[in-house]
C-alpha positions as CSV (number, residue, x, y, z in Angstrom):
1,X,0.0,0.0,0.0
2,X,1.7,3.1,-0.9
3,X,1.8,6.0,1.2
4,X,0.4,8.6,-1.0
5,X,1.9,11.9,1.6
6,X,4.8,12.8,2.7
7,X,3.9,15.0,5.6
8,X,7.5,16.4,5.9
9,X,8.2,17.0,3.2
10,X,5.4,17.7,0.6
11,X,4.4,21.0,-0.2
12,X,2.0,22.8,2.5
13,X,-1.0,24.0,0.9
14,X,-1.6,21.0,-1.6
15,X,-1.0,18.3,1.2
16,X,-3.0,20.0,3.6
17,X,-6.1,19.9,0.7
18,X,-5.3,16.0,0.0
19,X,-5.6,15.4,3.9
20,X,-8.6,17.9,5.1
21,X,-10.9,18.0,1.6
22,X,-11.4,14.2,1.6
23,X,-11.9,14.1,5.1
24,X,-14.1,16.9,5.1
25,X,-16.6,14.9,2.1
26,X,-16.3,12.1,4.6
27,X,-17.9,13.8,7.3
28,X,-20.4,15.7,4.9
29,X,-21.3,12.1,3.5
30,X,-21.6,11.1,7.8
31,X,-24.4,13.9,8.3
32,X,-25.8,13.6,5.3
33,X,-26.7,9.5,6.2
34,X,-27.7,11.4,9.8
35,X,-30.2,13.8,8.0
36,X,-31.6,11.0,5.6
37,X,-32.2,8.7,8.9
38,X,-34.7,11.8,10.5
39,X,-35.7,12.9,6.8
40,X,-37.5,9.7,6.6
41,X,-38.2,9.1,10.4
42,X,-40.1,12.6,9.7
43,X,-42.3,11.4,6.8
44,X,-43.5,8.3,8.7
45,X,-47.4,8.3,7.6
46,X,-49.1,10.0,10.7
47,X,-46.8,9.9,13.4
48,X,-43.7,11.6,11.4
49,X,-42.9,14.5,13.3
50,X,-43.5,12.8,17.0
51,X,-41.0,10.0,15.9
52,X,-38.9,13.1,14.6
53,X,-38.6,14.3,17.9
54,X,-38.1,11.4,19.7
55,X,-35.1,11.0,17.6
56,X,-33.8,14.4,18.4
57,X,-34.0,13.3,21.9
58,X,-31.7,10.5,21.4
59,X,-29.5,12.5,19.1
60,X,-26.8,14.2,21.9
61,X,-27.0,10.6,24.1
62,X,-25.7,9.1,20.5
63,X,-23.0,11.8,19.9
64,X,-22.2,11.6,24.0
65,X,-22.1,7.8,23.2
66,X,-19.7,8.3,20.6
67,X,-17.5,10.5,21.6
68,X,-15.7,8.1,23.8
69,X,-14.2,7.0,20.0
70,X,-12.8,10.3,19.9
71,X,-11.1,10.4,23.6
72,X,-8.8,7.4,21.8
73,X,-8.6,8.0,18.3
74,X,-8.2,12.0,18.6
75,X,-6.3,11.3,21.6
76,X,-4.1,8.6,20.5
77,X,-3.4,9.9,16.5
78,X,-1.6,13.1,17.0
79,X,0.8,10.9,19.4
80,X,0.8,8.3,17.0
81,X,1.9,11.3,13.4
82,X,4.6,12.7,16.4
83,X,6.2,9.5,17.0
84,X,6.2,8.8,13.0
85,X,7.5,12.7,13.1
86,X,10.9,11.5,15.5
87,X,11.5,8.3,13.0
88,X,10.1,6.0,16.1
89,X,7.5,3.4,14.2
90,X,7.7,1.2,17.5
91,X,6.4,3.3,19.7
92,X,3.9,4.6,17.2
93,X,2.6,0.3,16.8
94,X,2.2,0.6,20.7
95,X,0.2,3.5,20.2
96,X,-1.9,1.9,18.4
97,X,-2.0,-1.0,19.8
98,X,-3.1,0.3,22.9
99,X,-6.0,2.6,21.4
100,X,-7.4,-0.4,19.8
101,X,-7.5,-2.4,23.3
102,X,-9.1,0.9,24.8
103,X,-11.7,0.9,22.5
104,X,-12.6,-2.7,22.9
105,X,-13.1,-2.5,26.8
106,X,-14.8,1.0,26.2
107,X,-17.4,-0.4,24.0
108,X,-18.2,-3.1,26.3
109,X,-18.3,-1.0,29.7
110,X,-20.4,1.6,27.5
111,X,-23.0,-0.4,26.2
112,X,-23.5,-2.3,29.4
113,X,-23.9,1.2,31.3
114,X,-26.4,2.8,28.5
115,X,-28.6,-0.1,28.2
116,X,-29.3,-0.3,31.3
117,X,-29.8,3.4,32.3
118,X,-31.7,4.8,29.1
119,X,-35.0,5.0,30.2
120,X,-33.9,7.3,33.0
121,X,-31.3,9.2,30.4
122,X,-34.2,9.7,27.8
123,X,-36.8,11.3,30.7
124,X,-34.0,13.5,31.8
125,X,-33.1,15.1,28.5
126,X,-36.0,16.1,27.3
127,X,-38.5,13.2,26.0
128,X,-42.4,13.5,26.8
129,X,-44.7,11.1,26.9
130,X,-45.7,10.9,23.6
131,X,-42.3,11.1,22.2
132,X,-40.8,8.6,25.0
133,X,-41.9,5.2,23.0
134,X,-39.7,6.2,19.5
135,X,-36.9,7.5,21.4
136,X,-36.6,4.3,23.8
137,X,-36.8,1.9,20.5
138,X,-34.5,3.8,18.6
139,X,-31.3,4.1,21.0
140,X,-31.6,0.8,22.5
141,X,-31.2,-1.0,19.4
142,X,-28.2,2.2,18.3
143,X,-26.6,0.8,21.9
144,X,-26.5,-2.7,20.9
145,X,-24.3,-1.6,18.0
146,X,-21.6,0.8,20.3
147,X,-18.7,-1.9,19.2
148,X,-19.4,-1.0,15.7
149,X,-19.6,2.5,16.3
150,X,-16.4,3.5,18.6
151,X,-14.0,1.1,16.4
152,X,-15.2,2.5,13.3
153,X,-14.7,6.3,14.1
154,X,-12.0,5.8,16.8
155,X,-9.8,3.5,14.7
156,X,-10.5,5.7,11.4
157,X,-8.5,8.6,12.8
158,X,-5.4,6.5,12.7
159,X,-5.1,6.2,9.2
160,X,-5.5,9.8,8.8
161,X,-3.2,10.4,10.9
162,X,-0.6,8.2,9.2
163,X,-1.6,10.3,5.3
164,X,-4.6,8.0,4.2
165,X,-7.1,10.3,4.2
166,X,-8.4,8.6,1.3
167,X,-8.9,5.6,3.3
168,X,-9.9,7.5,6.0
169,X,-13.2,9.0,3.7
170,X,-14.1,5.4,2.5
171,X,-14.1,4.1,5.5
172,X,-17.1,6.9,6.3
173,X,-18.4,6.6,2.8
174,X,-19.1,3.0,3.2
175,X,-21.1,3.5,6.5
176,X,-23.2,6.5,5.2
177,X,-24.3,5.3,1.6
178,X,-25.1,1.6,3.0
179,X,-27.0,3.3,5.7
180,X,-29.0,5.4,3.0
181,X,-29.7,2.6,1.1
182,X,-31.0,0.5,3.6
183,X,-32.7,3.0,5.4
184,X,-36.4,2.8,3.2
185,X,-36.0,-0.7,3.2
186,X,-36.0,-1.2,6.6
187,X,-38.2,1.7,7.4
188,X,-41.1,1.1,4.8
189,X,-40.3,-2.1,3.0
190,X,-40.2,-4.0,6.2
191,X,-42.2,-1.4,8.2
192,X,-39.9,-1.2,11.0
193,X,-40.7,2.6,11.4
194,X,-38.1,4.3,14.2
195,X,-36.4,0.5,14.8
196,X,-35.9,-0.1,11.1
197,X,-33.5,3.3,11.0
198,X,-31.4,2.1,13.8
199,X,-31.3,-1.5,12.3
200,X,-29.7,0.5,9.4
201,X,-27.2,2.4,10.7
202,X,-26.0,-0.2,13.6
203,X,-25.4,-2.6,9.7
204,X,-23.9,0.5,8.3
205,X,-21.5,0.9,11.2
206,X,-20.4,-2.7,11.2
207,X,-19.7,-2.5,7.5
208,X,-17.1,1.2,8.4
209,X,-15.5,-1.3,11.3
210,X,-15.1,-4.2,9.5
211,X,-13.3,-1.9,6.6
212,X,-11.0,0.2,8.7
213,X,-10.0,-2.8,10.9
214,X,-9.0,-4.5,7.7
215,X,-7.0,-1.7,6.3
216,X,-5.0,-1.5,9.4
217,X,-4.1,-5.1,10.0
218,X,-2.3,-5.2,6.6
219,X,1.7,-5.1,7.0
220,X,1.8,-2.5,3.9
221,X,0.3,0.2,6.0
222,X,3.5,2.7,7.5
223,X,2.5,1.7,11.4
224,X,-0.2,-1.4,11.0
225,X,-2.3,-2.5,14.2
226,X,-0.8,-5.5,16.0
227,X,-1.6,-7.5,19.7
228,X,0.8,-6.6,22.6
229,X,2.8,-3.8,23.6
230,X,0.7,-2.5,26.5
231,X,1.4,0.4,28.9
232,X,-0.3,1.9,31.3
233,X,2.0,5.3,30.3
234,X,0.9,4.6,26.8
235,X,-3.0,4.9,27.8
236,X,-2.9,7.8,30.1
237,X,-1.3,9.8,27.6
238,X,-3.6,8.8,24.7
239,X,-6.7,10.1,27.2
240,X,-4.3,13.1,28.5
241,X,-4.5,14.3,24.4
242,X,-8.4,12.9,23.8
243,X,-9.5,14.8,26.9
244,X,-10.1,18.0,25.1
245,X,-11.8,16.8,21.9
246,X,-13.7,14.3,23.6
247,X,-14.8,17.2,26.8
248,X,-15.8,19.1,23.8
249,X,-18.1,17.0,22.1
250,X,-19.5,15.3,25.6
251,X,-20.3,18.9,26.1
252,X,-21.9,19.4,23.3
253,X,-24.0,16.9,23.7
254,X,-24.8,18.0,27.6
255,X,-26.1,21.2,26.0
256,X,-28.0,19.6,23.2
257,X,-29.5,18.1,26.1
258,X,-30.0,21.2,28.1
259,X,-31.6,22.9,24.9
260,X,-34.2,19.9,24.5
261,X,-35.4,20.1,28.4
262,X,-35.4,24.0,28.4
263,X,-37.5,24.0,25.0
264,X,-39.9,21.1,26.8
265,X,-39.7,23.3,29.6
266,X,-40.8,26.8,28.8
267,X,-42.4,25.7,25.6
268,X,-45.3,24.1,27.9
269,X,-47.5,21.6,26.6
270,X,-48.5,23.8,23.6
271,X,-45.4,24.3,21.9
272,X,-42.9,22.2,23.8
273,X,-42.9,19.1,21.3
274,X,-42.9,21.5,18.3
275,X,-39.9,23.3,19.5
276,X,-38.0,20.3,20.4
277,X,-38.5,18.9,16.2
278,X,-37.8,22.5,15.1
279,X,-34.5,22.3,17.3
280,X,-34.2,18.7,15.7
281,X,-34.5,19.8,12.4
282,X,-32.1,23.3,13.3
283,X,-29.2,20.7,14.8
284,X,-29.7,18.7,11.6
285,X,-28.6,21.6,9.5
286,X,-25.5,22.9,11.8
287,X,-24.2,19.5,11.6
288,X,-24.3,20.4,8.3
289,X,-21.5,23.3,8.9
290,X,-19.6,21.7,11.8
291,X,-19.0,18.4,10.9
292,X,-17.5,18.8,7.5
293,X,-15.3,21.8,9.5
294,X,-14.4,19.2,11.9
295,X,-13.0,17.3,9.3
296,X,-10.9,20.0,7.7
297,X,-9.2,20.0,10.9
298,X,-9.1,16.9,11.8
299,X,-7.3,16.1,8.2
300,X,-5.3,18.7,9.2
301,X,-4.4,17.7,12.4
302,X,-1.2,14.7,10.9
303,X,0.5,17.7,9.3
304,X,0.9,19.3,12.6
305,X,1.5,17.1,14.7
306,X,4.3,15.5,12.2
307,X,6.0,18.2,12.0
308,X,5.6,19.4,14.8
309,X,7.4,16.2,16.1
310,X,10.2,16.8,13.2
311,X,10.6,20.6,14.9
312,X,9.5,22.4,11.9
313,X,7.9,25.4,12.7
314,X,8.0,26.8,9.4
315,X,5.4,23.9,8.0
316,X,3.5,24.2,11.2
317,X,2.5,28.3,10.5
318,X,2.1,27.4,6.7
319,X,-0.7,24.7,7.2
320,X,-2.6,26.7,9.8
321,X,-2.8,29.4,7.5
322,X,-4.2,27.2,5.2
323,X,-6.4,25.0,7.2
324,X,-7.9,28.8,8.9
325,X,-8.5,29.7,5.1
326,X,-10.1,26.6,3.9
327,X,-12.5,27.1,6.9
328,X,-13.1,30.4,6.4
329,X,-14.2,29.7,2.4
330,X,-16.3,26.8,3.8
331,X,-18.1,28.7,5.9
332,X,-18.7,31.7,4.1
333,X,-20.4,29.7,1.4
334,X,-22.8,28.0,4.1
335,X,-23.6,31.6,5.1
336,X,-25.2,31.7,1.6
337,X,-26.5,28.8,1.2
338,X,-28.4,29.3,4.6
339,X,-30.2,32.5,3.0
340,X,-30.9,31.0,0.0
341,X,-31.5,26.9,0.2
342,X,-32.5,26.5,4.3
343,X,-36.8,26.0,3.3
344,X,-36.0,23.6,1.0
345,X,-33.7,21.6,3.9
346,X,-36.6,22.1,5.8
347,X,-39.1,20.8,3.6
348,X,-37.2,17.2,3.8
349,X,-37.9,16.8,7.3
350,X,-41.8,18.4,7.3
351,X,-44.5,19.1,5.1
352,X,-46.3,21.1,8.2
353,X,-46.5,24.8,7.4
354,X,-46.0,26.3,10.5
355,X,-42.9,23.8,11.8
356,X,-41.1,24.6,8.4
357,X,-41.6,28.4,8.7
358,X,-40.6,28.1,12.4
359,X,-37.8,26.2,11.6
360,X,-35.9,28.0,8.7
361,X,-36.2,31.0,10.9
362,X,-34.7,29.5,13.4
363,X,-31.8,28.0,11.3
364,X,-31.0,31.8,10.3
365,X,-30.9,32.8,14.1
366,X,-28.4,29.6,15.2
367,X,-25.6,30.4,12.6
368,X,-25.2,33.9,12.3
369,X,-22.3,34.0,13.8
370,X,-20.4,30.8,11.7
371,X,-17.6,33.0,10.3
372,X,-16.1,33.5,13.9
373,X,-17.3,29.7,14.3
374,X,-14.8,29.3,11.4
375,X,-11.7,30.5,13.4
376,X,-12.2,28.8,16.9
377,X,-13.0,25.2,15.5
378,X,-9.2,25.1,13.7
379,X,-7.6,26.8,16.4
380,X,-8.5,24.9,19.1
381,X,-8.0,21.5,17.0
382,X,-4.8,22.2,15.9
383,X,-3.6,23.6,19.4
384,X,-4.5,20.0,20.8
385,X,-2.5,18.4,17.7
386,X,0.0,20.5,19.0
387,X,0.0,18.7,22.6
388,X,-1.3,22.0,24.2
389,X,-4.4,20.1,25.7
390,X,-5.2,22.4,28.2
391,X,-5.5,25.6,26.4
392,X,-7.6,23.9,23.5
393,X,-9.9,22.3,26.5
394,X,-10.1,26.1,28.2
395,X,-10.9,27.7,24.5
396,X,-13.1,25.2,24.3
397,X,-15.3,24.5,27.6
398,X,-15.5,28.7,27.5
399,X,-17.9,28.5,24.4
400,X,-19.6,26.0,26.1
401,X,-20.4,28.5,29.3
402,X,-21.4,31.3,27.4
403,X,-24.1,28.7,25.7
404,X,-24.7,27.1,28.8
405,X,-25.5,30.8,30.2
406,X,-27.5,31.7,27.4
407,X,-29.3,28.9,27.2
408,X,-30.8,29.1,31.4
409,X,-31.2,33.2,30.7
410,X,-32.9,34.1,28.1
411,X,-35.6,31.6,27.9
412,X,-36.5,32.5,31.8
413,X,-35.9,36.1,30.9
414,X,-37.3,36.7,27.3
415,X,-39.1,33.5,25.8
416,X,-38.5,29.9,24.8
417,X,-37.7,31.1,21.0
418,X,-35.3,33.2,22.3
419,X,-33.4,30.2,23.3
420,X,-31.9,29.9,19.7
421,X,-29.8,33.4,20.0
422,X,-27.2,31.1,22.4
423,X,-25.3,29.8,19.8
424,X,-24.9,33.1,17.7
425,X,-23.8,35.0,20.7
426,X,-21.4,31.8,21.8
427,X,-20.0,31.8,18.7
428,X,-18.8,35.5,18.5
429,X,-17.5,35.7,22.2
430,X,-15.8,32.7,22.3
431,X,-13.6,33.1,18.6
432,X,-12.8,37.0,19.9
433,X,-11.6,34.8,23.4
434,X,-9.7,31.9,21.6
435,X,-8.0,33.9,18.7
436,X,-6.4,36.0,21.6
437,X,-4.9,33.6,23.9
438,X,-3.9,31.7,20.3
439,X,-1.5,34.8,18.9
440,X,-0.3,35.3,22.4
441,X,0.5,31.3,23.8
442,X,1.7,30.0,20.0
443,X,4.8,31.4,19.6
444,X,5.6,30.3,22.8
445,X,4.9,26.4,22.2
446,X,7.1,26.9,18.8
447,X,10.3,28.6,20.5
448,X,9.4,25.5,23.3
449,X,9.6,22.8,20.7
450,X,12.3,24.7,19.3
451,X,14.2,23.6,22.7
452,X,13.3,20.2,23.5
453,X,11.6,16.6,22.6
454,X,7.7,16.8,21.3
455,X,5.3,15.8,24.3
């Protein structure tokens, strides 16, 4: 298997493109198979939008679920791209050898813990009675697949990180168009409904791990996964690195959760199931945004992390530029398509007048403020590739007070739409915060590399 990137040594700008652009499809293709699943949950004869919410309720226990994947596979991969970096492929096996045995005990702790504490999860977080049945169906069959689910996207990140983002985007490609193809058979072929969606991904997700696992077990590959090699060191470092990117998506699915229960909340009985599919159908769309941004700099990430492993602060400034401008571009054409395209996003989900004019005016409202969005989600990725965990979880968990704050003030103090202006206002404070403490701490961790061994 040739290695198609030389992450020292090709140049910047192009290499950063091979890495983030098909990473960045492969998580566009991820939410797109996520936005199919609740298009056609949502156009269930007669009970659409109630099994549409339901879903939404189970949405931030999924992506809570699944970011344990992320504490090992963005913990261990930049550790993994550092070692390759220093010309130490041994200790780069172990690295990987220890993430995989994480994952496996992870996946079995996890899926012993949510199935047996999801009723009480799914009354916490916002379902209601008549939204309660769907969401119960739908995540305990989603838990039954968590194996599938953490080695696919934990193990995916170390072929990105060692240049085979190409790999890395079929691995996700495979999951998301078997999952949309199976989806309408499972949902009205075999009238499974809500169960017949997570049937379909749970089949898609075995089909991503079964692929990525394969790929890595062959000797070809630069670092390929092997048995042994344990350390305890090893581990702790791996979650010492996934700490921050996996506290930032827990998070964000703790305030998904918050948002759900506030919107049942002060949206009373009258509008509280309405609000909670709008904000369905409004999380739908930012995924949209975020996830194929997430990818850009997760692509990213190998390029800094190599070099900054080689000492080469000179690549390091080059591929943030680039990765800063790419998100930037990306972002800036969503802002567009928003104002132009959003009701006819909408219109997938719902045919209901008032929950599609409800919603697109709400999707307007939650990204307003996605250029500034476009600045902190690089900086604080690439500050974690950099082995600065701490001031990427700080940048980080800051966004997540201001929402947080938002999110319990303005409901109680204005009105349960208002609820929606968190994010914008999140999103504005917290770039102005992170690009600050960025241009004062970075030249500081290059002239500190400059004098010793990467961490």
């Amino acid at each position: 298997m040739p290695r198609s990137n030389d992450l020292g040594r090709d140049a910047v700008f192009p290499l950063v493109c091979r890495l983030a652009i098909p990473t960045m499809l492969a998580q566009l293709v991820s939410v797109l198979y996520s936005i199919v699943d609740r298009m056609y949950i949502g156009n269930i004869p007669e009970v659409g939008n109630l099994a549409l919410a339901g879903v939404g309720v189970c949405g931030p226990i999924v992506t809570l679920l699944g970011s344990f994947a992320t504490l090992v596979g963005l913990g261990g991969s930049p550790i993994l791209a550092m070692r390759m970096g220093e010309g130490n492929r041994k200790e780069a096996g172990r690295v990987l050898s220890n993430s995989f045995l994480m994952l496996l005990v992870l996946s079995g702790v996890l899926t012993a813990l949510f199935l047996l504490g999801k009723e009480q999860l799914l009354w916490w977080f916002g379902a209601s009675p008549a939204t309660f049945g769907y969401a119960n169906t739908y995540l305990t069959i989603y838990t039954a697949g968590t194996f599938f689910a953490l080695m696919a996207t934990g193990m995916n990140s170390f072929l990105i990180a060692q240049g085979f983002s190409g790999l890395g985007m079929a691995t996700v490609m495979l999951g998301a168009v078997l999952n949309i193809a199976l989806d309408p058979v499972f949902i009205f072929a075999l009238d499974l409904g809500v169960a017949g969606a997570a049937v379909a991904t749970v089949l898609s997700q075995l089909a991503s791990c079964a692929f990525v696992l394969c790929a890595l077990l062959r000797r070809k590959m630069p670092v390929p996964l092997r048995w042994g090699g344990f350390s305890r060191r090893i581990m702790v470092r791996v979650v010492t690195f996934g700490l921050s990117p996996v506290l930032i998506i827990a998070t964000d699915s703790v305030l998904l959760i918050v948002l759900n229960t506030v919107l049942q909340r002060y949206g009373g009985a009258e509008l509280g199931d309405t609000l909670v599919t709008c904000a369905t159908i409004v999380q739908s769309y930012l995924l949209l945004i975020t996830m194929p941004m997430g990818g850009l700099t997760l692509g990213t990430q190998p390029v800094i992390s190599f070099n900054y492993g080689a000492g080469d602060g000179g690549r390091i400034k080059t591929a943030l530029k680039s990765i800063v401008g790419l998100c930037l571009a990306f972002c800036a054409l969503m802002m567009v398509v928003t104002h132009t395209l959003s009701p006819l996003f909408v219109r997938l989900f719902t045919q209901d007048g008032e929950l599609a004019a409800r919603s697109v005016r709400y999707i307007k409202v939650f990204t307003a403020m996605i250029l500034p969005l476009a600045v902190q989600y690089p900086l604080v990725d690439e500050t974690t590739a950099l082995g600065h965990v701490r001031l990427a979880l700080f940048c980080s968990l800051f966004r997540k007070s201001v929402f947080l704050t938002c999110l319990l003030l303005l409901p109680a103090l204005v009105s349960a739409e208002a609820t929606f202006l968190s994010e914008p206002i999140a999103d504005a404070v917290a770039a102005t915060v992170t690009t600050c403490l960025f241009l004062h701490f970075f030249p500081k961790i290059l002239a500190q590399r400059a004098g010793g061994p990467a961490v």
